[in-house]
C-alpha positions as CSV (number, residue, x, y, z in Angstrom):
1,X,117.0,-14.1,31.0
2,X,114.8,-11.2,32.9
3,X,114.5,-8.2,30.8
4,X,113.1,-5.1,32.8
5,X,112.1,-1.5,31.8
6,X,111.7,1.1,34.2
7,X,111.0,4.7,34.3
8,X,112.3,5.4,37.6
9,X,111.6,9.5,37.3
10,X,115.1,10.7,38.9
11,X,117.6,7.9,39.7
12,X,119.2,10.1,42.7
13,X,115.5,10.6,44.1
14,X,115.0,7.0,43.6
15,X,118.5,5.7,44.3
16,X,117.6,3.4,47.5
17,X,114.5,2.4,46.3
18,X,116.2,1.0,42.8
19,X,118.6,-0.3,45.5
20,X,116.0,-2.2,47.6
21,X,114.4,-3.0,44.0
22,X,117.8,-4.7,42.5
23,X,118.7,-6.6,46.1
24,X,115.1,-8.4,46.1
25,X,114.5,-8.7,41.7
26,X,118.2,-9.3,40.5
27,X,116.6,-9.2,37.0
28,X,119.5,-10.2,34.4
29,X,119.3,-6.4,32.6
30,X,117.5,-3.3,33.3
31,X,117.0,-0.7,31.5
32,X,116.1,2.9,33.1
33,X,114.9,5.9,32.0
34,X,114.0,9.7,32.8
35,X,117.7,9.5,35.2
36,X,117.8,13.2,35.3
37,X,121.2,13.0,35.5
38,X,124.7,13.5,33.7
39,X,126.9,10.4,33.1
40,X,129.4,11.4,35.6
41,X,126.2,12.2,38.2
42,X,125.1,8.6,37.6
43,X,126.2,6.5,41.2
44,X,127.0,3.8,39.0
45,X,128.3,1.8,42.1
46,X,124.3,0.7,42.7
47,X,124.6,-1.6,39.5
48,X,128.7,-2.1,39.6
49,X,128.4,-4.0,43.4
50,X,125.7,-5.7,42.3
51,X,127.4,-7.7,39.8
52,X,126.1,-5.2,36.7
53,X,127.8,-3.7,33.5
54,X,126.5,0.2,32.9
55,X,126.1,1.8,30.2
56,X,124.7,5.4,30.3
57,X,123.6,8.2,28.2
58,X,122.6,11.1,30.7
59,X,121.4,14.4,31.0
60,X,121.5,17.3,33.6
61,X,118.0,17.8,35.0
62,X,116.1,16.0,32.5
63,X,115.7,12.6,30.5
64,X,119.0,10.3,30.4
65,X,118.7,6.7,29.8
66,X,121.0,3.6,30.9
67,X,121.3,-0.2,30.4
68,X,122.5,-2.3,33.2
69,X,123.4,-5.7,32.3
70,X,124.9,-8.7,34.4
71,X,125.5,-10.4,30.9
72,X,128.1,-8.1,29.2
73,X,127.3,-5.0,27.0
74,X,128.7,-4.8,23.6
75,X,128.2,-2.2,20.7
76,X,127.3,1.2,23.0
77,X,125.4,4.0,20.3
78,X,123.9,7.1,22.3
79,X,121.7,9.2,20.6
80,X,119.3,10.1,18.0
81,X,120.5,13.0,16.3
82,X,118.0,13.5,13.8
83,X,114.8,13.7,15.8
84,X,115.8,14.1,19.9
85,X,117.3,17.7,19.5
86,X,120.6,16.9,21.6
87,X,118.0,14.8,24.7
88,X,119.1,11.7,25.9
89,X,116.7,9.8,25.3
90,X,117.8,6.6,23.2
91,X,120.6,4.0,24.3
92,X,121.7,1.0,22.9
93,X,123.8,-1.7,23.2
94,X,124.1,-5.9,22.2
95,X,123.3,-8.3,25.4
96,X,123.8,-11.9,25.0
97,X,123.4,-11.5,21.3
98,X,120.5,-9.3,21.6
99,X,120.4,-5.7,20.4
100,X,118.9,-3.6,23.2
101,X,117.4,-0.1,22.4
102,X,116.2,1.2,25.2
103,X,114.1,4.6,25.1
104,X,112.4,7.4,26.9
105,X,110.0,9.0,24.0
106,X,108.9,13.0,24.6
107,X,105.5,12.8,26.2
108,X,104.1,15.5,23.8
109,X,101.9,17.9,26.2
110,X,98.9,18.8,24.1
111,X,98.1,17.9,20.5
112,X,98.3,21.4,19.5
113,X,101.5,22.2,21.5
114,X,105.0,22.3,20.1
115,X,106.2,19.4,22.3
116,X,103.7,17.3,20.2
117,X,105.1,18.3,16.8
118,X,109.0,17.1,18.6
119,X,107.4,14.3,20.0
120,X,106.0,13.4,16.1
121,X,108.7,14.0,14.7
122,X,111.1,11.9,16.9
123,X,109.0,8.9,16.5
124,X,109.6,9.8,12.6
125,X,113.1,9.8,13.0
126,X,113.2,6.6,14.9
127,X,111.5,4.5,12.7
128,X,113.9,6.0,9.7
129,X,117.3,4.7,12.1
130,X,115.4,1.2,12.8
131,X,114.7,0.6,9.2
132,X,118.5,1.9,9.1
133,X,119.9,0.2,12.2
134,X,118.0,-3.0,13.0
135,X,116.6,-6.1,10.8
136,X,113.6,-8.2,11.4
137,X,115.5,-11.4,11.3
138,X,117.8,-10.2,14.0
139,X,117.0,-11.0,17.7
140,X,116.1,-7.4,19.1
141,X,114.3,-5.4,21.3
142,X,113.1,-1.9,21.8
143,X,112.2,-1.2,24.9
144,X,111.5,1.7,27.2
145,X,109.0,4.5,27.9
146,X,107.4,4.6,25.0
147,X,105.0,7.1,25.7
148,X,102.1,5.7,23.4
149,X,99.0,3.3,24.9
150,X,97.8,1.5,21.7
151,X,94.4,0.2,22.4
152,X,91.3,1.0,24.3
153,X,92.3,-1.9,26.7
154,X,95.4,0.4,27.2
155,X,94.1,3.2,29.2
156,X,91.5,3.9,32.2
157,X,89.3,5.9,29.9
158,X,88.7,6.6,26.5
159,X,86.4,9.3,27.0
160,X,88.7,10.9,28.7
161,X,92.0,10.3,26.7
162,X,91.1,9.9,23.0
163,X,93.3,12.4,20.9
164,X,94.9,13.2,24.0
165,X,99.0,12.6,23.9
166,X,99.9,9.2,24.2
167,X,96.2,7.8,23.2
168,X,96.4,10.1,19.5
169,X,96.2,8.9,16.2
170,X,98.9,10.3,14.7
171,X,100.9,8.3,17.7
172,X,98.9,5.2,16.7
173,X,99.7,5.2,13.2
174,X,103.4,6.0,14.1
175,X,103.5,2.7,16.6
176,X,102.2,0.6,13.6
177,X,104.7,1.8,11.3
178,X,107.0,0.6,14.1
179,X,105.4,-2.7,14.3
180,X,105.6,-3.1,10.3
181,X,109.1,-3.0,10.7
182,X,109.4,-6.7,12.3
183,X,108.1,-5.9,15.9
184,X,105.6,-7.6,17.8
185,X,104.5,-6.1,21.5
186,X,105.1,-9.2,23.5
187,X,103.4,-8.2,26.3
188,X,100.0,-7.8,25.5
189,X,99.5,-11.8,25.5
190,X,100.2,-11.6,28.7
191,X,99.2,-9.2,30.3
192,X,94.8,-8.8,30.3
193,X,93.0,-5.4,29.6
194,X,93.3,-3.0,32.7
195,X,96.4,-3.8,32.6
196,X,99.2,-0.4,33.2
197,X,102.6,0.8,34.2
198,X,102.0,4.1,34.5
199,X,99.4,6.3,36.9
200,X,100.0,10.2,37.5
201,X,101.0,11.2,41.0
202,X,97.8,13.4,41.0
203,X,94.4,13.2,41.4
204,X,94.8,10.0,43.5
205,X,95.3,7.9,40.1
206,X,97.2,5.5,41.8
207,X,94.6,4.7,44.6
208,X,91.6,4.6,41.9
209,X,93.5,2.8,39.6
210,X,93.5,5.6,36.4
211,X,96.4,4.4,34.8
212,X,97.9,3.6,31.3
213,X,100.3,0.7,29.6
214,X,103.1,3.4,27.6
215,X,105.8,1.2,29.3
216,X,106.9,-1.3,26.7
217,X,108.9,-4.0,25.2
218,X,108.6,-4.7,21.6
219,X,110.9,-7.8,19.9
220,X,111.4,-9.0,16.3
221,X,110.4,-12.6,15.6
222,X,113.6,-14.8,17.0
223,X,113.3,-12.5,20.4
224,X,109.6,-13.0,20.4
225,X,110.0,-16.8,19.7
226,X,111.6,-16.7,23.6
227,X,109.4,-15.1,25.5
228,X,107.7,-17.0,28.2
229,X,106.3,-14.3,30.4
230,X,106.0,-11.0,31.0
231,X,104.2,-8.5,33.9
232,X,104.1,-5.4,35.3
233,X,105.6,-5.7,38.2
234,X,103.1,-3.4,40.8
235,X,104.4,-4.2,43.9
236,X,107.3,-1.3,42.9
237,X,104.6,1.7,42.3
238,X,104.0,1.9,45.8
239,X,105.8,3.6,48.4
240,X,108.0,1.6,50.9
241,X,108.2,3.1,54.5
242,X,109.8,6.2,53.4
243,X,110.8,5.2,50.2
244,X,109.0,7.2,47.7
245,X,108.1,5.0,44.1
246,X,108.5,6.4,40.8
247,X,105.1,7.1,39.3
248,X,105.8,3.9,36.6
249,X,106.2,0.3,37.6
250,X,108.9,-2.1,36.1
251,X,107.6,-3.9,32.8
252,X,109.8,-7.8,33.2
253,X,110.3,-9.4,30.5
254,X,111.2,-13.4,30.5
255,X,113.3,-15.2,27.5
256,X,114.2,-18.8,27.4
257,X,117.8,-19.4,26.6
């Protein structure tokens, strides 16, 4: 089974490139985020012909997440109430016996900005509903745009990014209490320092390769045990004739049966 994450910033912006992107991958799920758009706004015929169960958590505008799955969806929950302030930014949903949670986290600005305090204080609330929601002996996976790089190896440049949001501390420790939970990031293994799945759109961060890994999939130990693989899938950051890419690239994910 393929497992992909994807920020695809605005699904009707990117609606023929996810289109050209499903015809040629066919992963097995996919999980999108930042859809800036409300449920009934979602052209849920681009999964539905292809063969795809949807389910979708949107938002007018901003955020909205969804989980497309050719191998059934089971056990829908939308929402974090106590930390994303009425955003859609968390979906879930069981897949082949695997609970799903896919997320887009708030980016957080500036350390001394408000957005950062939300953006704490999410990830606060989210560990309190795993701890709630999820066990460690449980195949499952939380997966998304995590908005957090972890390690030095993570980002173009620590001189540039240390205590900036997404490369912060207070993130950090936040990510570890995540980990301490049961979760293991099954892509760093495979996937060598430099590696990343997001670059800006400015400054030419694409072209000089100034990017970061905040795109993620993180699995409790019988998920882990599966995995045989996983990239990020660069071919789909870059533009196709006049098909304009989002500024993340898919993050695939491979499980054994």
């Amino acid at each position: 089974m393929r497992i992909v994450t994807w920020n695809v910033n605005s699904l009707k912006a990117r609606h023929d490139y996810v289109a050209a992107y499903l015809d040629e991958e066919s992963p097995d799920v996919l999980c999108l985020q930042e859809l800036k758009l409300e449920d009934d706004k979602v052209p849920t015929a681009l999964f539905v012909e292809r063969g795809y169960e949807v389910a979708i958590h949107g938002q007018r505008q901003w955020n909205g997440v969804l989980i497309a799955s050719k191998c059934g969806l089971d056990d829908v929950h939308t929402g974090l109430p106590a930390g994303d302030e009425g955003a859609a930014r968390l979906i879930a949903a069981t897949v082949a016996g695997v609970r799903v949670v896919n997320l887009y986290c708030p980016q957080g600005q500036a350390a001394d900005s408000p957005k950062f305090q939300y953006k704490l204080g999410f990830y606060d609330a989210l560990l309190e509903w795993v701890a709630a929601e999820l066990s460690a002996d449980q195949p499952a996976a939380i997966l998304g745009d995590l908005n957090i790089a972890r390690e030095a190896r993570d980002i173009f440049s620590v001189q540039q990014l240390e205590g900036v949001p997404s490369f912060h501390p207070e993130e950090h420790r936040r990510w570890d209490a995540l980990l301490d939970l049961g979760f293991v990031d099954v892509c760093r293994p495979w996937m060598p320092p430099g590696t990343y799945s997001f670059w800006d759109y400015r400054g030419g961060a694409w072209q000089r390769d100034m990017g970061m890994r905040i795109d993620h999939l993180l699995a409790t130990a019988p998920l882990a045990a599966r995995v045989r693989g996983a990239r990020v899938v660069r071919d789909w950051r870059k533009n196709r004739g006049e098909l304009r890419a989002s500024d993340h690239a898919p993050v695939e994910v491979t499980l054994r049966p």
